[in-house]
C-alpha positions in Angstrom: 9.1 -5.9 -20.3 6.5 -3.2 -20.2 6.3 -1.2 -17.2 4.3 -1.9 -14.0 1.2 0.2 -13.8 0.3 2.6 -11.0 -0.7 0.7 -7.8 -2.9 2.1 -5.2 -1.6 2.0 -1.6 -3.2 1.8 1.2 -1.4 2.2 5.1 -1.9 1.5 8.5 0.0 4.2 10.5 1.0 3.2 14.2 -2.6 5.2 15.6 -4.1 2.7 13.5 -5.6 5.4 11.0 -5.5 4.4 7.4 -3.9 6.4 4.1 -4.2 5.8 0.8 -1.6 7.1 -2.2 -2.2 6.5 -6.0 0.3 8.8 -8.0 0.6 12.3 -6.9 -2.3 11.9 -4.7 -2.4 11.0 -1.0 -5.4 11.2 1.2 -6.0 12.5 5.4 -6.2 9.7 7.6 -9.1 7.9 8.0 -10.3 5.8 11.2 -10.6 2.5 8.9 -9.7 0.3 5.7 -13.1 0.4 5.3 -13.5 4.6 5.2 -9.7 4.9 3.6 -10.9 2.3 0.9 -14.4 4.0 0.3 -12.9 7.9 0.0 -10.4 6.1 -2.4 -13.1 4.5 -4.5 -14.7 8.2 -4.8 -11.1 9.2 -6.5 -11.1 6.1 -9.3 -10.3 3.1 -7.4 -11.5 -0.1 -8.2 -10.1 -2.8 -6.0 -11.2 -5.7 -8.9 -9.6 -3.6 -12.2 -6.5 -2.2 -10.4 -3.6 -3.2 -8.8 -3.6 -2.3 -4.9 -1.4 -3.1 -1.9 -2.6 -2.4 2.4 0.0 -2.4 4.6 -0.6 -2.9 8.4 1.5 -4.5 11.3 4.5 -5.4 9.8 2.8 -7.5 6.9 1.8 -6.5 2.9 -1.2 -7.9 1.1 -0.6 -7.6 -2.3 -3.3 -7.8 -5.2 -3.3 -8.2 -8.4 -6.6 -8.5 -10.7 -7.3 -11.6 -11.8 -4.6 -13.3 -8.6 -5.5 -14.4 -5.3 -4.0 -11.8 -3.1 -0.6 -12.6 -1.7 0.7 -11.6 1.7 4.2 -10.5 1.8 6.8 -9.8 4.9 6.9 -5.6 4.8 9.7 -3.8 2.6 9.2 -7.1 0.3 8.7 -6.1 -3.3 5.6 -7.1 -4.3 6.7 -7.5 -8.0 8.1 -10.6 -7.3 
């Protein structure tokens, strides 16, 4: 089975600021989705190519191109 690609991720911290991570690379916090989502688009995201996950209250919405995103418990593996 070839391996999964890179997955941008995208974080609701408890202050309710947002983060994103792809890789090595990790961004300041940012007021919104929205604003996280936007800086991340300026670094080579593309939420309709790539594989992304945002994580906020307890819950994990999970997308895959070409799937209907999937909402998943938190700590679940969104492989499966």
């Amino acid at each position: 089975m070839p391996p999964e690609k890179a997955r941008w991720e995208f974080t609701c911290a408890a202050d309710g600021t947002w983060t994103w991570r792809f890789g090595e690379g990790t961004s300041g916090p940012f007021q919104s989705l929205d604003s996280a989502t936007a800086n991340a688009t300026s670094h080579g995201f593309d939420p309709f190519t790539q594989h992304w996950t945002a994580t906020a209250d307890g819950r994990t919405t999970h997308y895959r191109p070409g799937r209907t995103p999937a909402n998943l418990p938190a700590g679940k593996d969104p492989k499966q």
